[in-house]
GUFIVO-387732 format. One record per residue: residue in one letter; x negated, z, y of N, C-alpha, C, CB in turn. Coordinates in steps of 0.001 Angstrom, whole numbers, padded with zeros to 6 digits, always signed. Each point is the difference from the previous one (the first is absolute). Glycine has a CB too. Example, Ala and Ser with C-alpha at 12.3 -4.5 7.8 and 13.67 -1.06 7.14 Angstrom:
A-013190+007800-005690+000890+000000+001190-000900+000000+001200+001892+001246-001173 S-001542-001966+002223-000820+000060+001190+000770+000730+001090-001184-002145-000628 
//
This chain:
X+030825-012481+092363-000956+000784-000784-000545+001159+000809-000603-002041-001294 X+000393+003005+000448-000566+001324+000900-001913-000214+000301+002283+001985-001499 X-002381-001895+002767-001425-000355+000452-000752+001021-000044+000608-001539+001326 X+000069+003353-001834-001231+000619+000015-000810-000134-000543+000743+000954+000456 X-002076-000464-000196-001285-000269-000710+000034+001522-001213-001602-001574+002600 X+001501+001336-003280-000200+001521-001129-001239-000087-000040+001888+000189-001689 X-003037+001245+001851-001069+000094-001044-000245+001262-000532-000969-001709+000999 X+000666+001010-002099+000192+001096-001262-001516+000628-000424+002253-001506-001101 X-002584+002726+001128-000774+000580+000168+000202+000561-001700-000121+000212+003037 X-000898-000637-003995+000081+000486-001227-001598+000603-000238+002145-001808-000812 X-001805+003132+001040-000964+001199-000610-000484+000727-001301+000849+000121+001728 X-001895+000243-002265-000323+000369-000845+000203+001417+000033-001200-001881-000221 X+001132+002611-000470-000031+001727+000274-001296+000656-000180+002264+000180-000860 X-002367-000030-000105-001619+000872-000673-001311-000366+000681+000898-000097-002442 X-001615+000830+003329-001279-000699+000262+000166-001350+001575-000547+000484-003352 X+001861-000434+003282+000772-000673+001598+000409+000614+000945+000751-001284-000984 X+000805+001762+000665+000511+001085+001240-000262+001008-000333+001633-000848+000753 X-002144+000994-002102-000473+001950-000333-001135-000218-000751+002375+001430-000381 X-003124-000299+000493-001493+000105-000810+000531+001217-000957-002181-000732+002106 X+002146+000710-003283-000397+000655-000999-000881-000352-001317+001840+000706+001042 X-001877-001579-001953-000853-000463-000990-001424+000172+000478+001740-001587-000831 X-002046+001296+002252-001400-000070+000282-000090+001255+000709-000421-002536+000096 X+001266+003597-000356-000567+001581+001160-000386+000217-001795+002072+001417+003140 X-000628-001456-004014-000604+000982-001223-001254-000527-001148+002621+000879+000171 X-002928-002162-000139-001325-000677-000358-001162+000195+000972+001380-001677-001093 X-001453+002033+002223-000840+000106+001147-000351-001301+000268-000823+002168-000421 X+000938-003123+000400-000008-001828+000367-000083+000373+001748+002064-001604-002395 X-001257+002180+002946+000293+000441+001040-000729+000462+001142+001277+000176-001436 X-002071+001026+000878-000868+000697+000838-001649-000769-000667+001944+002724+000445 X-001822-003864-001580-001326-000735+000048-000086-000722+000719-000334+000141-001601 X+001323-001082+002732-000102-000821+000583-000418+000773+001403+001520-001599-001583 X-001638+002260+001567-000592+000984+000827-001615+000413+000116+002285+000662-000493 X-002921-001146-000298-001179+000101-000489-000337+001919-000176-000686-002875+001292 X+001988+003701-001891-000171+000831-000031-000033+001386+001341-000721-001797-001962 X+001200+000628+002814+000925+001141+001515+000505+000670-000375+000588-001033+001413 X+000482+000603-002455+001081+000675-000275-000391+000982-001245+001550-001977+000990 X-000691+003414-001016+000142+000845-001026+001047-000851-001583-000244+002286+002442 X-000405-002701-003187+000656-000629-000932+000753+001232-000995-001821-002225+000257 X+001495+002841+000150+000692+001462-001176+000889+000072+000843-001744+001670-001239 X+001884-001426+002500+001457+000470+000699+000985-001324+000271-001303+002135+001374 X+000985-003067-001523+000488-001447-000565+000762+000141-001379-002104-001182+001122 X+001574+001354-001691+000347+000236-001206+001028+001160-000239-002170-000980-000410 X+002114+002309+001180+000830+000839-000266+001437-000186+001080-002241+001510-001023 X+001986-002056+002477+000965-000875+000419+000530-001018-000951-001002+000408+002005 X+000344-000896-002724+001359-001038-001122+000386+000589-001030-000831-002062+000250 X+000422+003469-000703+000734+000502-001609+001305+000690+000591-002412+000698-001737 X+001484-000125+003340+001851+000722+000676+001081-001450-000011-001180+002205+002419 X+000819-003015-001818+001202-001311+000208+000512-000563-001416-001256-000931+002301 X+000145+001060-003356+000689-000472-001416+001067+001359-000532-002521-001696-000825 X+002264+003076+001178+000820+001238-000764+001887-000309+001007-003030+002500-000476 X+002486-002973+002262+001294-000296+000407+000658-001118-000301-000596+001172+001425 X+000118-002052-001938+000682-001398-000656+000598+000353-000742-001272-001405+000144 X+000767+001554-001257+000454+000528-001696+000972+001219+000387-002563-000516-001583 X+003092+001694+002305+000480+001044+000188+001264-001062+000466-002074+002221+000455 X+001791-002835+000695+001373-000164+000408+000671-001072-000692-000576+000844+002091 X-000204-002056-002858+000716-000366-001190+000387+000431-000538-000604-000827-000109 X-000030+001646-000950+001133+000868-001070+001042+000702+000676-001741+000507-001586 X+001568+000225+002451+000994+001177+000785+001112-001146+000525-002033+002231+001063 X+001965-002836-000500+001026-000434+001009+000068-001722-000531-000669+002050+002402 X+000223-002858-002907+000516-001663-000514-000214-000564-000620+000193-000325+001041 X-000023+001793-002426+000397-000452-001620-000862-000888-000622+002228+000152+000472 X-003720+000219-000030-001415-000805-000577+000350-000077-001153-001860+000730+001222 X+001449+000730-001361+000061+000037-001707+000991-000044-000713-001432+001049+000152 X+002275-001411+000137+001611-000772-000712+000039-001527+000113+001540+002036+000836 X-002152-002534-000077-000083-001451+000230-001058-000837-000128+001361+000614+001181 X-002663+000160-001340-000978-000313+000283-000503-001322-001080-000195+002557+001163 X+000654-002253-002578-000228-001498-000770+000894-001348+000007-000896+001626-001407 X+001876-001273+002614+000812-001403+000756-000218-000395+001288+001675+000518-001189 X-003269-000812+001158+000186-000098+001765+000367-001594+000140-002093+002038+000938 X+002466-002186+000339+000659-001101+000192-000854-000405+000870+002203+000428-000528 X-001906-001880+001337-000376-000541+001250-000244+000672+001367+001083-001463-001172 X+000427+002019+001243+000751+000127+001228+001034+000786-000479-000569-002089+001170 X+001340+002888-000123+000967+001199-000218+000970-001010+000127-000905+002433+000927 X+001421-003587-000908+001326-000605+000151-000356-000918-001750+000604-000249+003616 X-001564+000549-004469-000061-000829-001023+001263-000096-000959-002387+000464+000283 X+003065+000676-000359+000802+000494-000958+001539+000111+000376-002085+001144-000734 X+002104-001649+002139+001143+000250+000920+001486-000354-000910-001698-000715+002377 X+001447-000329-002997+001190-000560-000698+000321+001246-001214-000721-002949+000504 X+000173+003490-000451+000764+001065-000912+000315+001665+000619-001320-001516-002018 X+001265+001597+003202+000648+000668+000619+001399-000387+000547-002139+000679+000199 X+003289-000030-000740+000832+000555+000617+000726+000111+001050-000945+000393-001088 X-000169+000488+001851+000445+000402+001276+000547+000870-000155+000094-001559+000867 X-000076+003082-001641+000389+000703-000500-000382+001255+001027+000024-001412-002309 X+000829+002277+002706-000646+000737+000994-000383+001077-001006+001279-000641+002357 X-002434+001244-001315-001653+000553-000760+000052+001499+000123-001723-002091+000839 X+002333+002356+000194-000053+001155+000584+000662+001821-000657+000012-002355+001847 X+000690+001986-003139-000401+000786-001075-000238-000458-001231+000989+001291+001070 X-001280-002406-000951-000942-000577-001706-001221+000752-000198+000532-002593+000160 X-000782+003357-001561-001009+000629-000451-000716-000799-000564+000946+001734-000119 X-001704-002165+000733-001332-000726-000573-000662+000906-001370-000620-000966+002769 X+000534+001989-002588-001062+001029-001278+001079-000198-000910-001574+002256+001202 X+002740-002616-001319+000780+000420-001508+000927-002206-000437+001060+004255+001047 X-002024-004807-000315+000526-001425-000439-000412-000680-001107+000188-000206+002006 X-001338+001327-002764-000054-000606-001147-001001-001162+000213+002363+000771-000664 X-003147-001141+001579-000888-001281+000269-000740-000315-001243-000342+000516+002457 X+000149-001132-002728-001076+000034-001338-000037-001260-000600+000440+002308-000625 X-001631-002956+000173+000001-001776-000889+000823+000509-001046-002612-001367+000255 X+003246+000284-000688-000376-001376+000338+000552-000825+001348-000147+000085-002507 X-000470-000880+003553+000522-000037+001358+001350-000983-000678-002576+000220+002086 X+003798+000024-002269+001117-000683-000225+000463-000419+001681+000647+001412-002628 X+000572-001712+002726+000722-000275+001083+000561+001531+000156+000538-002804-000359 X-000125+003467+000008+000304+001267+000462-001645+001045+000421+002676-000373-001787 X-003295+000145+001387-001307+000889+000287-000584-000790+001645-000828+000566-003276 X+001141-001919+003256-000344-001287+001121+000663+000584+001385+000204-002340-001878 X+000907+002771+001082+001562+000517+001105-000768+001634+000856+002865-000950-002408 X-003680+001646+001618-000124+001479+000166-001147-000673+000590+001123+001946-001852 X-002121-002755+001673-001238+000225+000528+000230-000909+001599-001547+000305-002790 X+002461-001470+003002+000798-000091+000875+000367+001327+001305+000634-001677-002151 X+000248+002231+001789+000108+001258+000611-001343+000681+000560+001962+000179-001543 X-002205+000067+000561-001421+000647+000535-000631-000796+001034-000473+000935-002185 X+000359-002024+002438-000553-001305+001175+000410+000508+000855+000051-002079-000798 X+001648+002149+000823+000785+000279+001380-000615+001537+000415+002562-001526-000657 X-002267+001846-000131-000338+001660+000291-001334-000442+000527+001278+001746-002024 X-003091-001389+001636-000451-000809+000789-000547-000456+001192+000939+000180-001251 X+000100-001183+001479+000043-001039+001459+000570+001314+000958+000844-003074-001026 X+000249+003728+000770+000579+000612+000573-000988+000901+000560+001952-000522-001193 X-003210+001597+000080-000489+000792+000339-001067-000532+000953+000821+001210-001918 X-001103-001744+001605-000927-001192+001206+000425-000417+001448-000470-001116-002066 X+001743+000929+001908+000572-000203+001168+000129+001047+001279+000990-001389-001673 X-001065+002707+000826+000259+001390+000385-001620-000088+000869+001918+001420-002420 X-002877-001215+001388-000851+000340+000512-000842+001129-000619+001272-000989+001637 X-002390+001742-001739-000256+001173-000621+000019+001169+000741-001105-001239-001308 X+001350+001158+002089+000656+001179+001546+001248+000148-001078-000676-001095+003341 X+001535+000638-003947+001354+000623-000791-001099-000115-001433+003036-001105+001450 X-003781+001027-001786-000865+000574-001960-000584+001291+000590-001264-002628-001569 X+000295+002285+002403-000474+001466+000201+000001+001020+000453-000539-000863-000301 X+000230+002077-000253+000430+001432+001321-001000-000164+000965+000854+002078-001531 X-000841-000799+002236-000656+000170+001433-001562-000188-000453+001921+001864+001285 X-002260-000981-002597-000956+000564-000354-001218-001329-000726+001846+002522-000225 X-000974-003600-000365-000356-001128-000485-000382-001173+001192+001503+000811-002105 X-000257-000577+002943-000585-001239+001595-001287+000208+000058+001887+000151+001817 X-001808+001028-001165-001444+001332+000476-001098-000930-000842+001268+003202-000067 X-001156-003220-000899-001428+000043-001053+000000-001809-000111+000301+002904-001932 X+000961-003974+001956-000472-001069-000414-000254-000688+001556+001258-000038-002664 X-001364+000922+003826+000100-000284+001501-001678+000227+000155+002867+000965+000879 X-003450+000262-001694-001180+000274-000168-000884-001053-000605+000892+002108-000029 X-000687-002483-001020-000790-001175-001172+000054-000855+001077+000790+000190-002756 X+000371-000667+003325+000136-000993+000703-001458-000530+000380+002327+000880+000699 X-001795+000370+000527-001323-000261+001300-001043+000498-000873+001100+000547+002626 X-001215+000347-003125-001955-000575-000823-000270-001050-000661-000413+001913-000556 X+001351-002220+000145-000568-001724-000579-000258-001034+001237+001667+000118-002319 X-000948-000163+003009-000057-001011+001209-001265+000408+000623+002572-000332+000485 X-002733+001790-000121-001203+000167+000484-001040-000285-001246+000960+001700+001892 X-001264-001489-002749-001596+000182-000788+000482-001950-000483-000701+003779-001465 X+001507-004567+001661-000100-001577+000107-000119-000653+001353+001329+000040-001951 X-001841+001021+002654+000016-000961+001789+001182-000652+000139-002413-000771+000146 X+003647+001368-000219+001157-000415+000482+000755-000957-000793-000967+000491+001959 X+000718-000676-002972+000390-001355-001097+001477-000312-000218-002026+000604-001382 X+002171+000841+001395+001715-000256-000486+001101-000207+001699-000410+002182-002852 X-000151-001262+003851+000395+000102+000967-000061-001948+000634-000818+003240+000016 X-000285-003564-000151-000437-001232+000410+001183-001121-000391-002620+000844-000298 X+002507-000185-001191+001028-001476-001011+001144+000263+000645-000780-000183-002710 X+001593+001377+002703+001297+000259+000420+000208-000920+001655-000060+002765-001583 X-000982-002658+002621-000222-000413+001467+000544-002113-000572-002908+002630+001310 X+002304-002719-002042-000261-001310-000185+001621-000702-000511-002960+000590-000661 X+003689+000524-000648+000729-000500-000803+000982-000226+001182-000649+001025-002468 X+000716+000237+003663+000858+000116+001471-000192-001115+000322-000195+002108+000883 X-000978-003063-000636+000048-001024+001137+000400-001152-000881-001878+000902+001797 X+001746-001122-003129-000043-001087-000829+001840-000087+000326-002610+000398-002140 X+003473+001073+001759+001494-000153+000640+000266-000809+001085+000235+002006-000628 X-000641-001533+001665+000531-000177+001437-001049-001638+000374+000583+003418+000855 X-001680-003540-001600-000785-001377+000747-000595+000085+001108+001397-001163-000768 X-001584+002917+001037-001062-000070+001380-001126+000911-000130+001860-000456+001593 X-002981+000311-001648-000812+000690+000449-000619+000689+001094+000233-001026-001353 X+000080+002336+002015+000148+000529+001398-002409+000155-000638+004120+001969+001022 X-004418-002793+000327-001242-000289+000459-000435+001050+001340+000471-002634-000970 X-001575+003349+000462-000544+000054+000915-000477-000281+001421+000230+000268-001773 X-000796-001547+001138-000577-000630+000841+000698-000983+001411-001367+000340-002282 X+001289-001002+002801+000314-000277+001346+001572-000943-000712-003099-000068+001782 X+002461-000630-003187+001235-000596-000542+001075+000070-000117-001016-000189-000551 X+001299+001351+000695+001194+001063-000072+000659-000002-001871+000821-000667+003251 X-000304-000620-003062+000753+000038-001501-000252-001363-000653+002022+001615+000746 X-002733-001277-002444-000166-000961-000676+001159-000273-000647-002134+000393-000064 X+002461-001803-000416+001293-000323-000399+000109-000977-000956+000613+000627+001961 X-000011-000414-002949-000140-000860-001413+000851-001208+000330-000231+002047-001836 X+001152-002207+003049+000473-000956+000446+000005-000980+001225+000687+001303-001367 X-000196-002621+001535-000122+000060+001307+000985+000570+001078-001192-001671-000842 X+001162+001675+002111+001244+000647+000460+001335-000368-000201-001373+000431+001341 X+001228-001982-001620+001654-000331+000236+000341+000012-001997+000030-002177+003133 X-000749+002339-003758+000251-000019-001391+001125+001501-000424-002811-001474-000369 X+003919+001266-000225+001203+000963-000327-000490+000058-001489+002262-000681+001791 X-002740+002186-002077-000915+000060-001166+000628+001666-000473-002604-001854+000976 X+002298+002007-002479+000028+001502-000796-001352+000158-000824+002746-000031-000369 X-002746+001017+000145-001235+000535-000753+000195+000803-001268-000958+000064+002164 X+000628-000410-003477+000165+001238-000600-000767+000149-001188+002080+000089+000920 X-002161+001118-001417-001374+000599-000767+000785+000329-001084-001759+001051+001772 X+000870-001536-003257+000556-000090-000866-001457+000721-000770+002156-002147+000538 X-001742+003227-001657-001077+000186-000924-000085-000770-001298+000075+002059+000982 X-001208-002035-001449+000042-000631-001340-001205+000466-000336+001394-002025+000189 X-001180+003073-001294-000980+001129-000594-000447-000246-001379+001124+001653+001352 X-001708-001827-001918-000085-000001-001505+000083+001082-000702-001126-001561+000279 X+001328+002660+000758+000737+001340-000961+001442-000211-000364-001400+001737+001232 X+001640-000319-001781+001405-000255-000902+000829+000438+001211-000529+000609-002860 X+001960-001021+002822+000896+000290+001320+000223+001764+000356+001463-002538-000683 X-001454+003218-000110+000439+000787+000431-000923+001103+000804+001579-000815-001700 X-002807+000948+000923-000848+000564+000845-000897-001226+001143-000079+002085-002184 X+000474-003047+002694-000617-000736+000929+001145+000250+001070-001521-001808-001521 X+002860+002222+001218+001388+000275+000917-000795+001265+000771+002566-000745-001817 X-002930+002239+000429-000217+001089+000708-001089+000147+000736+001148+000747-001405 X-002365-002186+001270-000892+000033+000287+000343-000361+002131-001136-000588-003301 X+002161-000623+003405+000447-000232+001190+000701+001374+000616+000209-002575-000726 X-000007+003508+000344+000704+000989+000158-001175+001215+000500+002035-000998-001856 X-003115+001060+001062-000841+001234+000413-001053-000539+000400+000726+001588-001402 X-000727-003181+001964-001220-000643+001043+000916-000186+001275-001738-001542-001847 X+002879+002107+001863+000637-000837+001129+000122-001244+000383-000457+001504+000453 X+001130-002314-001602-000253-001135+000463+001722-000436-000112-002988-000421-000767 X+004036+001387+000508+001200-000701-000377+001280-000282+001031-000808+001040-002128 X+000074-000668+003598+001168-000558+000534-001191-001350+000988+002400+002806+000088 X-003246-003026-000755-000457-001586+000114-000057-000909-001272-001407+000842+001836 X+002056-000135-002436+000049-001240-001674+000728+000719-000182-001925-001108-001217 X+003447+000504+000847+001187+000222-000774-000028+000006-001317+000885-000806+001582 X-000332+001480-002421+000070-000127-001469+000072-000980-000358+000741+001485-000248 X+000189-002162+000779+000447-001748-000329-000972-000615+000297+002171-000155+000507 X-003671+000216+000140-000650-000482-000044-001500+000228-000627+001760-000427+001448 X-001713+001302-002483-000726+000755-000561-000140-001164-001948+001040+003001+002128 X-002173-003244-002119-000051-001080-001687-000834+000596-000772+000183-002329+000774 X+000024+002612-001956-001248+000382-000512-000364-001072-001284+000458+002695+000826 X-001801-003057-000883+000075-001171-000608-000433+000025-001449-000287-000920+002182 X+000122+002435-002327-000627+000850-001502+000345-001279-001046+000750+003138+000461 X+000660-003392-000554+000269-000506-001374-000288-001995+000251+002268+002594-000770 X-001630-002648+002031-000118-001453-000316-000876-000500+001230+002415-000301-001369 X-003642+000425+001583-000924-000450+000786+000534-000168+001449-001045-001021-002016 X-000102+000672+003462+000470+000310+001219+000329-001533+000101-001348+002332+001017 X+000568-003490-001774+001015-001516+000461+001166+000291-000471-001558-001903-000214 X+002251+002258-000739+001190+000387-000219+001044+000569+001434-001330+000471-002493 X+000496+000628+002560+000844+000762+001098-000218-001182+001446-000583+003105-001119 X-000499-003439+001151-000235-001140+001380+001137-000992-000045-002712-000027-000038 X+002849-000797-001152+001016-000630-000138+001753+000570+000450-002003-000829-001752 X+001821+001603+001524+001393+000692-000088+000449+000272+001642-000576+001330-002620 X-000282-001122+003259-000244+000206+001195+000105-001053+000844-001136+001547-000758 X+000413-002548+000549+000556-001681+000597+001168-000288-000591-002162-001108+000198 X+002680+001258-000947+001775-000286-000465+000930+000655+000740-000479-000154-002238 X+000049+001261+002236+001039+001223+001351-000171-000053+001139+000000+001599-001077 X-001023-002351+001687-000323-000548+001767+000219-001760-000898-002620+002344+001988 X+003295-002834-002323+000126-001416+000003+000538-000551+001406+000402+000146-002569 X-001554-000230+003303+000420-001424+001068-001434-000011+000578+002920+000243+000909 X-002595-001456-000608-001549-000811+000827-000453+000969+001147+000828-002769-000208 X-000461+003417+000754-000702+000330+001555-000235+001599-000629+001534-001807+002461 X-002333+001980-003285-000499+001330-000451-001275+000127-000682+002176+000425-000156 X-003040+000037+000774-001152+000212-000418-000961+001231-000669+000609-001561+001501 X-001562+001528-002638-000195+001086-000395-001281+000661+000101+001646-000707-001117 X-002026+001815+001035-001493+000321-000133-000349+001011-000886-000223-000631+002104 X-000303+000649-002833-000678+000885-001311-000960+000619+000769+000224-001488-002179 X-000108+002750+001738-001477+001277+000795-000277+000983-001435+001112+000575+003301 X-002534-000334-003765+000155+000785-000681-001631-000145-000839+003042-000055+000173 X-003546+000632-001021-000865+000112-000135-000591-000711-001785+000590+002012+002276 X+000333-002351-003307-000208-000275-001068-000465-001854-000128+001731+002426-000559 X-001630-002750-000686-000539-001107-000318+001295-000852-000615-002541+001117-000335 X+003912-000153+000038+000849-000097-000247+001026-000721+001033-000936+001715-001435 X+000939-000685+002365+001146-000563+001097-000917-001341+000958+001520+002972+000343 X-002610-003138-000589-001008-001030+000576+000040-001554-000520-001467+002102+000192 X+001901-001783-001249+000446-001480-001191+001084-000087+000220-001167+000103-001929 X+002242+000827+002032+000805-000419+000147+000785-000420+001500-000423+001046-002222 X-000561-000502+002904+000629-000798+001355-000293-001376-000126-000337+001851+001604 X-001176-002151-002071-000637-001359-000549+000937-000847-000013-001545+000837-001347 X+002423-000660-000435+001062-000385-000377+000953-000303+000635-000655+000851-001218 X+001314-000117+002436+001016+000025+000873-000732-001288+000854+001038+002877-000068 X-002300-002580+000501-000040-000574+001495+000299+000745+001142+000547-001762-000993 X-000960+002788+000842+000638+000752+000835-001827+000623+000338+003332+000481-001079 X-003390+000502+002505-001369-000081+000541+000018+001670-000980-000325-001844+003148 X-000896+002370-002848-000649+001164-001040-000838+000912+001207-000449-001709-002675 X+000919+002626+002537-001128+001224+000961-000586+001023-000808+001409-000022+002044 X-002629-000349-002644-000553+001103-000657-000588+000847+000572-000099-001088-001359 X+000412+002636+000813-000559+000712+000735-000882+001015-000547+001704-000603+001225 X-003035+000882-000445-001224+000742-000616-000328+001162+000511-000829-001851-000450 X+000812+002853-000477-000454+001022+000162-001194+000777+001229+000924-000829-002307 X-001654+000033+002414-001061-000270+000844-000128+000674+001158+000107-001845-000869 X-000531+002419+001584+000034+000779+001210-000307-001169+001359-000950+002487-001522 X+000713-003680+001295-000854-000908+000583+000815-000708+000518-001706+000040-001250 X+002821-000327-000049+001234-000974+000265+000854+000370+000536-000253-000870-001427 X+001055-000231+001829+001043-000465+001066+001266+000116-000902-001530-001777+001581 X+001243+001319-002975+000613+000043-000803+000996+001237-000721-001748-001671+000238 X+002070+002507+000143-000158+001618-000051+000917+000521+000809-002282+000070-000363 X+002685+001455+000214+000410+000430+001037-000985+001415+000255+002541-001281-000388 X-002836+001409+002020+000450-000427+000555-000668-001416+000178+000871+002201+000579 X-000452-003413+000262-000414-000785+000093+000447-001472-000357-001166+001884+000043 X+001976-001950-000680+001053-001142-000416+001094-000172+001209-000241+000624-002721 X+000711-001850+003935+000505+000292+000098+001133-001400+000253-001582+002333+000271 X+002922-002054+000454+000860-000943-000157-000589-001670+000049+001576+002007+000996 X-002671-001606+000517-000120-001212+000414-001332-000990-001127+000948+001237+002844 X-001095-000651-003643-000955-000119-001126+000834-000969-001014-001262+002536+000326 X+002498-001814-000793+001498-000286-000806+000048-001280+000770+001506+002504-000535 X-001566-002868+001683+000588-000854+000960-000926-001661-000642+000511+002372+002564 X-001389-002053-002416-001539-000762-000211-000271-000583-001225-000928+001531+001363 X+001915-000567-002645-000124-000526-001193+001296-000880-000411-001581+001986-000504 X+002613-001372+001710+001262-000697-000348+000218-001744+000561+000964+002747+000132 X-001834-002502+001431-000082-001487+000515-000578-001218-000644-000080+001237+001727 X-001546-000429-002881-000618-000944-000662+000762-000969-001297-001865+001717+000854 X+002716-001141-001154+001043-000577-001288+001594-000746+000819-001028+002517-002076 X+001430-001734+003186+001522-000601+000299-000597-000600+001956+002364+002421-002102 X-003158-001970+002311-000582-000643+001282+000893+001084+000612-000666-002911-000181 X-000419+002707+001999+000728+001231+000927+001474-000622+000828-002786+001212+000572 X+003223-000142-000318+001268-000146+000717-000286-001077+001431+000833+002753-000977 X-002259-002919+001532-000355-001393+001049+000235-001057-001002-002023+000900+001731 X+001424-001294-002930+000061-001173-000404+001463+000153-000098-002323-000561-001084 X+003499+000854+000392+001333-000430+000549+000117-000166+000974+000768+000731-001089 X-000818-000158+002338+000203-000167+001390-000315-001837+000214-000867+003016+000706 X-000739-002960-000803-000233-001669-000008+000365-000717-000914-001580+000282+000950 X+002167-000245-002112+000490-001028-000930+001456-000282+000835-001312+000878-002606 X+001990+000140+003295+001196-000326+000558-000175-001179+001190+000790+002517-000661 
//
């Protein structure tokens, strides 16, 4: 039997690894007791909602697909082909309900297409002039959130690799013990619809630390749904999971699982947060449900 240890790092999006709902409601700059400029909160999230919606429609056929969203970009796989893409005209395929098996086949395609553009990166979607400006939003959002997004990205890095590079005299915190042969990997599960939660990993920088293939959106059939689905595709005993995220939703349903829950609060106070969340925190919630990597040591 294979002895690595898997842990599976299942994330929320909205209000987790990215703040928007609470910059353009101002939720955001109230937890602030009013530090913060809630109008420039607010106009930082109508710019990030005009680049969502732009590069959906423009570039991954939102609005051609948008009343079939699926799970996951591999939902539909069985009716692809494998048809090479590379002069298929998407604008003249005729897409349109009723979703038959031939419309299943086109909206298929479109997945691959997609994964593909994702894979690329938006260094190949955008010109010079567009980097420039979504390189700009960037860093003012990170700055006017005390580092939030920069923070999450630091974290989603160590949740990969299982180390936390420490300051302090500790040198390195570690989700394992030393002699434990272990992987790590970060999985989203959004209750938005897939396609703009894809472009959303795309213009937060988050997509060469969450793969498409690991991207759920749980819009249509709830996040125990998608949780489930997720313990079926890591089926074996020596794999463990952790839910991070901020709803009441993905909180029941870790419940349900058994699986541990990291809610996280807005709060300037909390630990809970970024910046301020960190591996060895993940570590603390994961030992309390599957026990730490010493108690194996002494059960041996």
């Amino acid at each position: 039997m294979d002895a690595t240890l898997t842990k599976v790092f299942i994330w929320d999006m909205d209000e987790t690894l990215i703040l928007l709902k609470s910059l353009l409601n101002g939720t955001f700059a109230q937890s602030f007791n009013d530090l913060k400029d809630a109008d420039k909160g607010v106009q930082i999230g109508r710019m990030w909602e005009n680049h969502i919606l732009n590069v959906c429609d423009e570039c991954f056929f939102y609005e051609q697909i948008e009343n079939n969203n699926t799970p996951f970009l591999d939902a539909l796989k069985q009716y692809d082909d494998g048809r090479d893409l590379s002069d298929y005209e998407f604008d003249r395929d005729e897409l349109c309900p009723p979703f038959d098996d031939l419309s299943l086949k086109k909206i298929a395609y479109r997945h691959r297409a997609i994964a593909h553009k994702y894979e690329e990166g938006l260094q190949n979607i955008f010109d010079k002039e567009l980097l420039r400006v979504w390189d700009e939003l960037y860093d003012m959002t990170d700055e006017y959130t005390d580092r939030w997004l920069s923070s999450a990205r630091v974290l989603l890095e160590q949740c990969s690799s299982g180390k936390e590079v420490s300051t302090s005299s500790l040198g390195l915190a570690s989700l394992d013990s030393a002699d434990t042969k272990s992987e790590h990997v970060n999985i989203l599960v959004t209750s938005g619809s897939l396609i703009p939660s894809l472009v959303k990993c795309l213009l937060f920088r988050l997509d060469n630390l969450i793969t498409h293939g690991n991207v759920y959106s749980s819009w249509e059939v709830g996040k125990l749904q998608c949780f489930q689905w997720i313990k079926e595709r890591f089926n074996n005993p020596n794999v463990q999971f952790c839910v991070i995220g901020d709803g009441w939703e993905e909180g029941e349903a870790a419940q349900a699982m058994q699986w541990p829950f990291v809610k996280i609060d807005l709060g300037p106070g909390s630990c809970h947060r970024f910046p301020g969340l960190s591996l060895r925190t993940l570590g603390c919630y994961l030992s309390v449900v599957y026990g730490s990597p010493s108690d194996e040591t002494d059960e041996e």
